[in-house]
C-alpha angles and dihedrals in degrees: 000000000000112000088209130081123198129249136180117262082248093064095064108139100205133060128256096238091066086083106095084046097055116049118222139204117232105201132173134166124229115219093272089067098247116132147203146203138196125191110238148180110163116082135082147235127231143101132287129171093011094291125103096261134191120213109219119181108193115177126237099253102043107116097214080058082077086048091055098038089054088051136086086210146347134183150245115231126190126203134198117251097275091066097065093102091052095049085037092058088042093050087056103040129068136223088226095070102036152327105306101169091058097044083051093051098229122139123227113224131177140200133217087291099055090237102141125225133150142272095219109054112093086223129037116185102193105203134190110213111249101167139006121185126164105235112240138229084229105052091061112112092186102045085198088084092057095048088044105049116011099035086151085051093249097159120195118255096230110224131199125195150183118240097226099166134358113208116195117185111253 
């Protein structure tokens, strides 16, 4: 038995702008039914083309970016305070090397739509792809970003889903 309920996207209980202050995990499965994960910060809520969205920036060479571009959908999973040395340590290893979800001691679940999240989040956005776009060195208005933050040039790949389904634990 599943120790999450569903909501509406509406129903969120936290702002947006939290974000930079809770740490997420952005996590997405390829066909052969491994999955990823990557400790994030930085994306949005809102609504574009009429439908509840998420923003993800993933950068290029971020292994769980070929998770979620060989997927139809992933999701964004929050976690309560006692978790920060798990999504810190996420945030640091990769896939590539070894089995990080298990070091860190989380447990994929999935729904009816295979998309994978996690037991032990307090919150799970299941979200269907819409749009993905690198971001560009020529599309920065304020060329301090760019010295700030990508100074390899190693430029966001700018995602847009769809909110399908929103878990909260119960």
């Amino acid at each position: 038995m599943s120790n999450f309920k569903e909501i509406e996207a509406s129903e969120l209980s936290f702002s947006p702008f939290d974000l930079k202050n809770k740490w997420m995990l952005v996590t997405a499965a390829k066909a052969d039914g491994s999955v990823n994960t990557m400790t994030a910060s930085w994306g949005g809520f809102g609504v574009m083309w009429n439908k509840d969205v998420v923003f993800v920036v993933i950068r290029p060479q971020r292994y769980t970016k070929e998770f979620v571009d060989n997927a139809d959908s992933f999701s964004l999973t929050f976690f309560d305070e006692s978790f920060k040395k798990q999504l810190g340590y996420l945030g640091r290893a990769s896939g590539r090397d070894e089995n990080k979800i298990e070091t860190a001691g989380l447990t994929v679940a999935k729904d009816n739509t295979d998309t994978p999240y996690f037991e032990e989040s307090e919150t799970a956005i299941l979200v269907e792809k819409l749009f993905v776009q690198p971001l560009s060195e020529s599309s920065f208005l304020d060329e301090k970003i760019i010295d700030q933050w990508y100074s390899e040039k190693d430029f966001h790949y700018l995602y847009i889903a769809e909110i399908r389904k929103v878990l909260i634990k119960k």
